[in-house]
C-alpha positions as CSV (number, residue, x, y, z in Angstrom):
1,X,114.8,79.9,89.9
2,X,118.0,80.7,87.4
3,X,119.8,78.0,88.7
4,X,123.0,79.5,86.2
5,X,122.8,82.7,88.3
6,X,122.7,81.0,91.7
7,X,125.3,78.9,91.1
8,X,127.5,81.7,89.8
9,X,126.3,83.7,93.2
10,X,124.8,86.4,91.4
11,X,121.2,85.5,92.7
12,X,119.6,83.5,95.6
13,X,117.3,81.0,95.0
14,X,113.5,81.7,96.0
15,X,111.1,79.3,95.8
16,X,107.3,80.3,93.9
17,X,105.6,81.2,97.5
18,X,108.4,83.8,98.4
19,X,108.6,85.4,95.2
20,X,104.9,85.9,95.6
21,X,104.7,86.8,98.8
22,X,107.7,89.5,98.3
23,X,105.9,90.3,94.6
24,X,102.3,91.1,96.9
25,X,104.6,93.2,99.6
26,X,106.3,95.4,97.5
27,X,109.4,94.1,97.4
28,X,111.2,94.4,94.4
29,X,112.0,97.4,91.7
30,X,111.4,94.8,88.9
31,X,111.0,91.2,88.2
32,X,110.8,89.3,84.8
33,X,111.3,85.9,83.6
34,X,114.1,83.9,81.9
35,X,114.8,80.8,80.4
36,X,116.1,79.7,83.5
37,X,113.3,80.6,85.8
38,X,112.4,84.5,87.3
39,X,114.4,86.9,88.3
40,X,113.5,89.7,91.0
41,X,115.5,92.7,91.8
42,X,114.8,93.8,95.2
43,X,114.6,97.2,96.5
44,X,117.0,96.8,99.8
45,X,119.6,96.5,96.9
46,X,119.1,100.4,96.0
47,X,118.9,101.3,99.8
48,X,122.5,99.7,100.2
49,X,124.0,101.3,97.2
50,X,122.0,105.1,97.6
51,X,122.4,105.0,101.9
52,X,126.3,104.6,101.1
53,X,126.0,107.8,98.9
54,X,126.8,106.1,95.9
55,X,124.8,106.4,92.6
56,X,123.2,102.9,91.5
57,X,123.2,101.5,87.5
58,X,121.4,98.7,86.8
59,X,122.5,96.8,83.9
60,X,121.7,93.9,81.6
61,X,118.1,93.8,81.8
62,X,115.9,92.9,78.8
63,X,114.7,95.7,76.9
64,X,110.8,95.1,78.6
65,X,112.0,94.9,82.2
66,X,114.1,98.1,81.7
67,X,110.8,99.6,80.3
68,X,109.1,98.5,83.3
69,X,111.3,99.5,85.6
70,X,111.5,103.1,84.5
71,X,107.7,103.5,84.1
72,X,107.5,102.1,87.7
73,X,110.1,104.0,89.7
74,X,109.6,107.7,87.5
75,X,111.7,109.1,90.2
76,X,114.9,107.1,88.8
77,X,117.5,108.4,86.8
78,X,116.9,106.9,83.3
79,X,120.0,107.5,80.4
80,X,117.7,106.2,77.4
81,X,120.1,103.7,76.6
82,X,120.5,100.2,76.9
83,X,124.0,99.0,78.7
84,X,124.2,95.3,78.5
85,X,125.7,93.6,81.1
């Protein structure tokens, strides 16, 4: 757990079991580690964002996770640049 993150409310904390178990379901676009512990991004987050009819960017992630994530979800708008957060 990022405990920065939580306590700036940008993240929950999840202990090791539930980020497996969500890692085995399916849950998240992407998930990488930090200093600070891992971070996940779930999917529900695009479903919010995309069901209200809004586009999604997802910035700030480290140049490997960003790799990831576009080799995972093809079907994602990628602008081949890196926007840090």
């Amino acid at each position: 757990m990022d405990c920065r993150r939580v306590a700036a409310h940008k993240a929950a904390p999840c202990d090791r079991e539930q980020l497996l178990a969500g890692r085995r379901e399916g849950h998240f676009l992407v998930r990488y580690e930090t200093p600070g512990g891992w971070i996940a991004l779930r999917k529900d987050l695009l479903t919010e964002v995309l069901a209200a009819g809004r586009d999604a960017r997802i910035v700030g992630l480290p140049l490997d996770a960003g790799q990831v994530l576009r080799l995972m979800s093809t079907d994602l708008v990628y602008t081949g640049r890196f926007i840090p957060e």
